[in-house]
N, C-alpha and C positions, 0 to 999 in steps of 0.2 A: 612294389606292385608286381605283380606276376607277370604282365605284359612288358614289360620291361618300359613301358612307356607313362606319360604325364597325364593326368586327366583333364581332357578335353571336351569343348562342347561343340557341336556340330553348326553348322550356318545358323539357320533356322532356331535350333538353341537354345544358342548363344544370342538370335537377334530376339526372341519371343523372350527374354529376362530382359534385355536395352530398353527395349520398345513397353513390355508392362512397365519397368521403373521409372522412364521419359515421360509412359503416358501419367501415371503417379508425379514426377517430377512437376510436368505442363500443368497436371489440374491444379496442384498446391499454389504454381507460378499464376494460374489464372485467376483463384482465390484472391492470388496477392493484387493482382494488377486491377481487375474488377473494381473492387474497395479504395484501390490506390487512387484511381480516374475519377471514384464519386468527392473523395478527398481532395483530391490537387484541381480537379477540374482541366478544360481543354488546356488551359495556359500554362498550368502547370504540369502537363504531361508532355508541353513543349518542352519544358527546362529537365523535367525528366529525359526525354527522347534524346535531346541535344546531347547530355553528358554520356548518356547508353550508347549512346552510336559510336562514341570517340570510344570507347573502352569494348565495344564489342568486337574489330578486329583485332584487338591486343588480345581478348580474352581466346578469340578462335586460333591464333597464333600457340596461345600456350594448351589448349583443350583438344585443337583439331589438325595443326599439324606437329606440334612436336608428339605426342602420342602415337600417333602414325608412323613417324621413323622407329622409335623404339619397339612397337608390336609388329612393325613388320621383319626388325635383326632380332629380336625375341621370337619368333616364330619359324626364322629360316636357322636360327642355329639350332633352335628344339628341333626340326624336322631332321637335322643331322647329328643328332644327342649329342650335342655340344653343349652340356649346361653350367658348365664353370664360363664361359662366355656370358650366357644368359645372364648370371648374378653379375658380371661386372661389368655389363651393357649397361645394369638397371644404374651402378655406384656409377661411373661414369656418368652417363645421362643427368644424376640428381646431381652431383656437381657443375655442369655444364647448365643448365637449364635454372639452376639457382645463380646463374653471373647474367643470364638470357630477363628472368624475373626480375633483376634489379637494373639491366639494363632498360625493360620496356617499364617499370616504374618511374625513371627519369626522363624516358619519353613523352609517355600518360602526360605529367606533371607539366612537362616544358609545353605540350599541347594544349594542353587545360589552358596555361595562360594567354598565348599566344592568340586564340581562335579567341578567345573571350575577351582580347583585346586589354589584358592587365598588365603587361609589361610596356615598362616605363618607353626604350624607343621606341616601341611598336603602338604608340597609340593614335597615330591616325592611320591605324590598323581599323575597317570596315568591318566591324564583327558585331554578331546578334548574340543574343541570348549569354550576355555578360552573368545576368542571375544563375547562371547554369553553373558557374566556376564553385561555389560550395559543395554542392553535389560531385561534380567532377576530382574534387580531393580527397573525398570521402569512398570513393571507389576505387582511387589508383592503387590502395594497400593491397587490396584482394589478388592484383596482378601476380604479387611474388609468393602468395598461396596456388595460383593455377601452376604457376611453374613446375610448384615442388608437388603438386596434384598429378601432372602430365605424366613425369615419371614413373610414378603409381599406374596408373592407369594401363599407360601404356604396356608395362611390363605385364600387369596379371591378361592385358587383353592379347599380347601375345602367346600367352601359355594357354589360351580357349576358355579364361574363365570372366566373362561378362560381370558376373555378380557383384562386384566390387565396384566396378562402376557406374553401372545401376545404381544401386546403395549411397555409393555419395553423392550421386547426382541428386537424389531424395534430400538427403544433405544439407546441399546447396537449395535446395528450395524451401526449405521445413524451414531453416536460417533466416531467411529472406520475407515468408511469408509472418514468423513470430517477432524478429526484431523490428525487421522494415515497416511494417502497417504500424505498430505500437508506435517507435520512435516518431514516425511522420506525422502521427494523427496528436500524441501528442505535444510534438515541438508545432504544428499551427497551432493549436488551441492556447499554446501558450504565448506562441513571439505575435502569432497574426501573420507569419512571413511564410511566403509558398515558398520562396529561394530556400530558405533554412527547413523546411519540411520536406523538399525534394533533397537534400542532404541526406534525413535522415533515413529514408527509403531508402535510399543508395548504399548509405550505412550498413542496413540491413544486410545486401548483399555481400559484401565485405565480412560480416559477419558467420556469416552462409558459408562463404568460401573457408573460411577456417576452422568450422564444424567439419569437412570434407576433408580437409585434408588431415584433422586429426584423427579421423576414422578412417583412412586408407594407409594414415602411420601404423596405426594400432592393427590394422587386417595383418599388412605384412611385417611387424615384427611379432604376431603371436600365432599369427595363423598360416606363414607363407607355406607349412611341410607339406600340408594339404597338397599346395599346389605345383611342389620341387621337391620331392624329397630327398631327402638327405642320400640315401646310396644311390641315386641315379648321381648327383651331385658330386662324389666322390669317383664312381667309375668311368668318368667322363675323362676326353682328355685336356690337357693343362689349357689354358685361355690365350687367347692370342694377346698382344700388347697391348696398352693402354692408347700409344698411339694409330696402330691399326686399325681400333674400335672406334675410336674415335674419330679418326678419318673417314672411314665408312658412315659412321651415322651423320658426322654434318654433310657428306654428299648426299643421302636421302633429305636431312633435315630441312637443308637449305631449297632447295625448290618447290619442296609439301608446305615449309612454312611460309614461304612466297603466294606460294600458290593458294592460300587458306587467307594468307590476308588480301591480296587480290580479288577471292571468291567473296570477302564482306566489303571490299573496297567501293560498294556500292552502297554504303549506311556512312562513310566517309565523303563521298559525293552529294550524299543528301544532304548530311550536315555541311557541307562549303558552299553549296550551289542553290539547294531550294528556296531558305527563307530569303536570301538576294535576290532569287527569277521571280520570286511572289513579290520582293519589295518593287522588281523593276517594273511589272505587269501594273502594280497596283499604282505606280508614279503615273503609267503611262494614260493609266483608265481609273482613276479613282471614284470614280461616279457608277462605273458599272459594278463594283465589289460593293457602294453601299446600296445599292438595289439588289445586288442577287442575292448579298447575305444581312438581309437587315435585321431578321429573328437571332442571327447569328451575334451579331456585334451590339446588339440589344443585351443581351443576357451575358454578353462578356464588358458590356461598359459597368452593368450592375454588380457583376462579382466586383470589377476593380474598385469597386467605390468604395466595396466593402473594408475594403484594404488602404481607402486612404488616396487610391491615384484617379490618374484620368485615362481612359482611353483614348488611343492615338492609331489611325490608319494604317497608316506607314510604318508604325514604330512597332505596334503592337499585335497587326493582322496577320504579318510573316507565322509568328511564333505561335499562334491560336491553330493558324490553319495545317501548320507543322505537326500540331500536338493532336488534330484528330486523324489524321491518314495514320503515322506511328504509334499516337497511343491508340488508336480502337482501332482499326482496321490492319494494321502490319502485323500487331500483336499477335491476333485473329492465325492471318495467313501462315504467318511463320510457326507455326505448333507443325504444320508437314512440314517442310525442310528439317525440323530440329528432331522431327521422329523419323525422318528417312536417314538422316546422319548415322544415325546409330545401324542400320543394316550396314552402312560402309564399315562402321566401327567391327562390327561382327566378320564381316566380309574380308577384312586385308589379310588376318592370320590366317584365314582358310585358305583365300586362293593364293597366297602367298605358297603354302605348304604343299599346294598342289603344283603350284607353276616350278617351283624349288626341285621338283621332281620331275618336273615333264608328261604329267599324267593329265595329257591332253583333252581325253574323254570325261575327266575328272572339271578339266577345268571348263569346258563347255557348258558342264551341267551345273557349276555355282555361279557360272554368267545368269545362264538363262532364270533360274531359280530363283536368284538378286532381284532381274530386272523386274520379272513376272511377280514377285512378293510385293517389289516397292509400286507397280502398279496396281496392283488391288489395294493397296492402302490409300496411295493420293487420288486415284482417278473420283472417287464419290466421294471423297472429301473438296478436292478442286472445285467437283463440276456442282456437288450441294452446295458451296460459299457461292458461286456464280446465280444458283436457283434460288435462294434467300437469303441473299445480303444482309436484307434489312431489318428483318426478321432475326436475325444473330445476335445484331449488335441489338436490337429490342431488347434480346430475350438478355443480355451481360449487361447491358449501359442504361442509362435513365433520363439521358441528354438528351431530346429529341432534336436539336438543332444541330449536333455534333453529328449526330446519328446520320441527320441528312447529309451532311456533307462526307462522312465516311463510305458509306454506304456504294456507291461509285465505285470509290476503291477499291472495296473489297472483294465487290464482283469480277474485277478487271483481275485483281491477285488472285482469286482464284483460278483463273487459266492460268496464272502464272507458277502457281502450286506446283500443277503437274510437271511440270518442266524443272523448275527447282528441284522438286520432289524426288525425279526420278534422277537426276543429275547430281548430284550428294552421293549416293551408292558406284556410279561411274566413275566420279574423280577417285575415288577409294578403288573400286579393281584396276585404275590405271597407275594407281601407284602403286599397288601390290605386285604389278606384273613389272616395275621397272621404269616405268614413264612417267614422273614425277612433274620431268618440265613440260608436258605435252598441257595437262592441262592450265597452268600458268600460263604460256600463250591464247588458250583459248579465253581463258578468261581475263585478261589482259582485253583481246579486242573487245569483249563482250562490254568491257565497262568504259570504253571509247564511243562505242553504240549508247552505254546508259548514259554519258555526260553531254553528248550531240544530241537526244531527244531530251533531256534536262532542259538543256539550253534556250532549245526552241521553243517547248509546251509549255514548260512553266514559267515564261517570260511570257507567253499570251495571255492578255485579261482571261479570254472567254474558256481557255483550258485551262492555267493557272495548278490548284494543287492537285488537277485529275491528272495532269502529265508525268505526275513522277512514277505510279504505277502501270504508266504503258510504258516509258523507259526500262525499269522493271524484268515488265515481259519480256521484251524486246532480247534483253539483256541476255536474259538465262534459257528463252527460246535458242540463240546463236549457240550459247554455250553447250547447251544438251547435244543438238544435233555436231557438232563438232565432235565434242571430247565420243560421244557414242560411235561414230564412224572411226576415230583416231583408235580406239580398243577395237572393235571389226579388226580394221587396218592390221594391228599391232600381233595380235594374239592370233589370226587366222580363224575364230571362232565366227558363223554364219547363225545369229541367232532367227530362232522361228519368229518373225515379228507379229505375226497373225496370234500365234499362241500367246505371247508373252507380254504385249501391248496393246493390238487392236481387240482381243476381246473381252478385255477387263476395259476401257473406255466404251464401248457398247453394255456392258454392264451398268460402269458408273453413267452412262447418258438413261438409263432406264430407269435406276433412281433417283436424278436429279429431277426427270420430266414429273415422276408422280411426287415426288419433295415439290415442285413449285405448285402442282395440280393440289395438292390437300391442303396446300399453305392458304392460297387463293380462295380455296373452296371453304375452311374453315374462317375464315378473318371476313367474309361474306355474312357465313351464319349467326357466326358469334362476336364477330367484331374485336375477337382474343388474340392479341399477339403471343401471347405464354402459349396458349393451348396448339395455337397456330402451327410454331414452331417445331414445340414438341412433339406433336402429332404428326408433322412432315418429315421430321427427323426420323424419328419410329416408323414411319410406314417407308421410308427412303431404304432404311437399314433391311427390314423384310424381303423389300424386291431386289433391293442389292444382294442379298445373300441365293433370293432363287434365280437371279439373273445369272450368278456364278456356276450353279448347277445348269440351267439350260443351257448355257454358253460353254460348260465344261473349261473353267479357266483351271482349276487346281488339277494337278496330278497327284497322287498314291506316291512319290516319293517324297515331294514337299513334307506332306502332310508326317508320315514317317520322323522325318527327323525333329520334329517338335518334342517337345515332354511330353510326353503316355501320347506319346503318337498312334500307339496300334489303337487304344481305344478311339480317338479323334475320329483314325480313317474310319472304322468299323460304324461309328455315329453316321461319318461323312459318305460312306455308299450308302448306307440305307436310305438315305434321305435323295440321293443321287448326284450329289455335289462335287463329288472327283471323276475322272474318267481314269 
């Protein structure tokens, strides 16, 4: 290259390639999960939920923070053409990270049995959702695919180039969506067994994971020149030691991957603590659960019968009531966090490269840029789940009694969105800039707060499974505000909060008000949940967009660094949408 330099891609990007392929990734995932819930039903999206939760912070362990260490020493030694480093970060890492993948695969395993109460001392071990253990071993393989995916990842996303993991992230959904729905629909039609159909969903995924990572084999042994070329490669100078590199990256690795399974540490709480505070609530008040959900436990005695069992209160309420907040309503919620992720993902290489340098005005402006991007994406997505809850899950689910009881939820999650939302990008600039453990204490307390309102709400009859998403809130309310004053603190940056936060929530509060105003007005007229919906959605998105213009939330540089940015901005003044 004539610039003597790698091809990079800019914040903005790099995050507008994450975010189309996630939002790709989400639809094909939401495909999957849709079909999956009409399939398993609420009970069985418990046995789903149950084994997903145990394997989702092993999976963010290997997706979210080992990837992290490696693009952000991939990104500080490119900023100092150090690229014979680069390449044996990356050999390094895959060896390290492949002893890390079969470590947490014998973790997975020994958990699987343990919580499921299958090992021989442990069996007056108090454990639910025993059905869950099939599914649960049918996912643990996929773990030492993420490992050897992490690597990947990490590397090309600290050279600036997103695309890659985009791409497999599609991957991993495409996998999940063709194996998982086939296997599952047909091993019930054949055994009659939800335990052995939530297998093979889970299968799917497993499967998913191994499509990804043999198309990020294949990127980087046939396509890495693109992204390293060969004479920068050479004119570089010699690498530092094996053990150097590697001492550095487990000092980054170990407190990001701390701090990344702490940050799901609260899907690990749900699963030890919920269906126990629902079984205690429901010991304590059995009378008030079969009055408030009797439509409910109607239509879950008639599925089991189909199957052969009985329903049982105590036994079988926990897991019903587990399986509609995480299957229909978390599922829901969590598409923002898992789309704000990806700005952090984009976000470390950048400000790393800038912080690497000291180019303080540099770094000011992909703070505020971050913040300001990831609030206009969650604030009207938040504050719309808050404005038609119900109307969501109508418009995906067909359960109307699950629906009820989700529905709560979903509204409560989505304040909790915004917070989540925006705090996924913060713990990523605070590990870019050096402060890896900062957010590990924050979120440390935050999930001391989620197991203390666990405790309480969801052991009350009359709150019972609405409690676990205001712990939830609670949780990542603490967290945002923390870790975002700890980066203030840290960096000396004074970001504009007026610009960057309060007028994109006056935005999204303008589309949420006429989202619930057309919702109401149309399900009056037409008595239409479909049209209801969609027609709130639609007119949500109009005012959101010219709320952005009146309010002047976007600036002319954001806009700039996108793809064919000059066209975008030249669209985006006429219309008057940037200042």
């Amino acid at each position: 290259m004539a610039d003597g330099k790698t091809k990079q891609q800019s914040f903005l990007h790099g995050s507008f390639i994450l975010i189309a392929a996630t939002f790709a990734a989400k639809i094909i995932s939401a495909i999957y999960r849709i079909p999956l819930a009409h399939i398993l039903g609420p009970r069985g999206m418990g046995y789903f939920s149950t084994a997903y939760d145990l394997y989702t912070p092993m999976y963010s362990i290997a997706m979210a923070g080992l990837p992290t260490a490696i693009s952000r020493m991939v990104a500080e030694y490119s900023a100092r053409v150090r690229y014979k480093d680069v390449k044996r970060t990356l050999h390094i890492a895959q060896a390290a990270f492949f002893v890390t993948g079969g470590v947490g695969f014998l973790l997975m395993l020994a958990l699987a049995f343990t919580l499921t109460g299958n090992i021989s001392f442990l069996r007056g071990f108090k454990a639910f959702n025993s059905n869950s253990l099939p599914g649960m071993i049918c996912i643990v393989p996929s773990l030492l695919f993420c490992c050897i995916m992490s690597a990947y990842r990490g590397y090309f996303e600290g050279l600036g180039n997103m695309t890659p993991t985009g791409v497999s992230e599609v991957f991993e959904a495409a996998g999940k969506l063709i194996f998982g729905l086939s296997i599952a629909a047909v091993t019930l039609s054949t055994t009659k067994n939800t335990s052995y159909a939530v297998a093979g969903a889970l299968l799917g995924i497993t499967i998913g994971e191994a499509l990804s990572t043999l198309y990020l084999f294949v990127r980087y042994k046939f396509f890495s020149e693109k992204n390293l070329p060969h004479e920068l490669y050479i004119a570089s100078p010699e690498a530092d030691g094996t053990k150097k590199i590697l001492k550095t990256m487990i000092a980054i690795a170990i407190p990001v991957v701390l701090g990344s399974l702490v940050n799901n540490i609260t899907s690990l709480i749900d699963v030890a603590m919920v269906q126990k505070q629902l079984a205690v609530a429901i010991s304590r008040s059995p009378q008030y659960f079969s009055e408030h959900f009797k439509a409910f436990i109607a239509s879950e005695t008639v599925q089991m019968a189909k199957e052969g069992k009985q329903f049982n209160l105590l036994a079988d309420m926990p897991n019903a009531l587990y399986g509609c907040h995480r299957g229909y309503a978390f599922s829901i919620y969590h598409l923002i966090p898992t789309l704000t992720t990806t700005l952090g993902i984009s976000a470390i290489p950048v400000l790393a490269r800038t912080w690497t340098k000291k180019d303080m005005a540099a770094v000011k402006f992909n703070i505020q840029t971050i913040i300001r991007t990831t609030a206009v994406i969650v604030m009207p997505c938040g504050l719309g789940m808050f404005a038609i809850s119900k109307g969501i899950l109508s418009l995906l689910y067909n359960d109307p009694n699950a629906i009820a009881i989700a529905a709560p939820n979903l509204r409560i999650l989505g304040v909790c969105a915004i917070f989540a939302g925006i705090n996924s990008p913060v713990i990523a600039m605070l590990q870019a800039v050096g402060k890896e453990v900062v957010p590990l204490k924050n979120i440390a307390v935050g999930a001391i707060l989620k197991i203390a309102t666990n405790y309480i709400l969801v052991g009350t009859p009359q709150i019972n499974i609405y409690g676990v998403p205001i712990g939830t809130t609670v949780c990542y309310l603490y967290i945002f505000v923390a870790n975002l004053y700890c980066l203030i603190r840290h960096t000396g940056v004074k970001p504009d909060f007026y610009s960057i936060l309060i007028k994109p929530f006056f935005a999204g509060v303008c589309s949420a008000v006429f989202a619930f105003g057309v919702y109401r007005l149309v399900m009056v007229v037409l008595y239409s949940n479909f049209f209801a919906t969609v027609l709130s959605i639609f007119a949500a998105a109009i005012v959101y967009v010219i709320a952005l213009g009146v309010f002047r939330v976007l600036e002319s540089e954001d806009i700039l660094t996108l793809p064919k940015g000059d066209k975008i901005l030249a669209v985006c003044e006429k219309i008057r949408l940037v200042r």
